[in-house]
C-alpha positions in Angstrom: 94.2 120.0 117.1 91.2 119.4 115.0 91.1 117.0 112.3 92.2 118.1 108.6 89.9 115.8 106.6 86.1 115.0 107.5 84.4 112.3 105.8 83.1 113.4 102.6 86.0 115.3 102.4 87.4 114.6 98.3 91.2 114.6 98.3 93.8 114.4 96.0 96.8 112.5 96.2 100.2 111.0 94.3 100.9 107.3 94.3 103.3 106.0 96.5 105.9 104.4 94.8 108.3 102.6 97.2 112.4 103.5 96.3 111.1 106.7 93.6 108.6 108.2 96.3 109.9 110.9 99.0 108.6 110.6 102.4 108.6 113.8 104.9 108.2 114.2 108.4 104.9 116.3 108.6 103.5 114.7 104.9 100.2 112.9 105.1 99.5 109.8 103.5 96.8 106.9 102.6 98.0 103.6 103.5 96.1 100.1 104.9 96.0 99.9 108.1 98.4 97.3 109.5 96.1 94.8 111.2 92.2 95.4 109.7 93.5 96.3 106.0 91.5 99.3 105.9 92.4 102.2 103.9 93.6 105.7 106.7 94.8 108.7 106.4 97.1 109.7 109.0 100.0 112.5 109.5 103.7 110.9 109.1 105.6 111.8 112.5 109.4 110.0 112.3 110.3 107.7 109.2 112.6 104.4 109.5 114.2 102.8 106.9 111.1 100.7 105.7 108.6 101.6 108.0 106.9 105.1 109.3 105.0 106.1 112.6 102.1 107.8 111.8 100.0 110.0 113.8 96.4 111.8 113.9 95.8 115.1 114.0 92.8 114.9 116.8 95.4 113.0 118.6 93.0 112.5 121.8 90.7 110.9 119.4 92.5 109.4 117.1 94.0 105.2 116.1 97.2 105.5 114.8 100.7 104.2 115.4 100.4 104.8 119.3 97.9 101.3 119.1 99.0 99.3 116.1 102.3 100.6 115.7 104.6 101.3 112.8 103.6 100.9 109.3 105.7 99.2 106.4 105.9 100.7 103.4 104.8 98.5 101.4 101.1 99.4 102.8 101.6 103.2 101.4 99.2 103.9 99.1 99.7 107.6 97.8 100.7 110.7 99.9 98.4 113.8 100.3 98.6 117.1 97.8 95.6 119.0 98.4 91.6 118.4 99.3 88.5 120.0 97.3 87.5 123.1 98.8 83.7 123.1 99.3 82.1 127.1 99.5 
């Protein structure tokens, strides 16, 4: 599968709010990355009680929890609602 968002892409998104924020299976979110602390944007694919496994859509491509594992959420930063459209 291709990827949803290119760089440059502008998307919008809701703040994660940990115990008032619903998580899905399928939802895509912003959150640090684990070890490096910078900011991704991944696909959630299963959700644990404090914790979510999170994978990319260019799968053959992509860094996600298959290499640094599951992330805590406490390092959620928002969760996807839409991107800009460019025409």
């Amino acid at each position: 599968m291709s990827p949803t968002f290119k760089e440059g892409d502008k998307i919008f998104y809701k703040k994660y709010l940990i115990n008032k924020s619903n998580l899905k299976v399928g939802q895509i979110v912003i959150f640090r990355h684990p070890i490096q602390g910078r900011i991704q944007i991944k696909r959630i694919k299963q959700i644990k009680e404090n914790c979510i496994e999170v994978i990319g859509d260019n799968s053959n491509y992509s860094t996600d929890s298959r290499s640094f594992g599951f992330v805590q959420n406490e390092k959620i930063i928002g969760i996807v609602t839409s991107k800009k459209l460019n025409f």
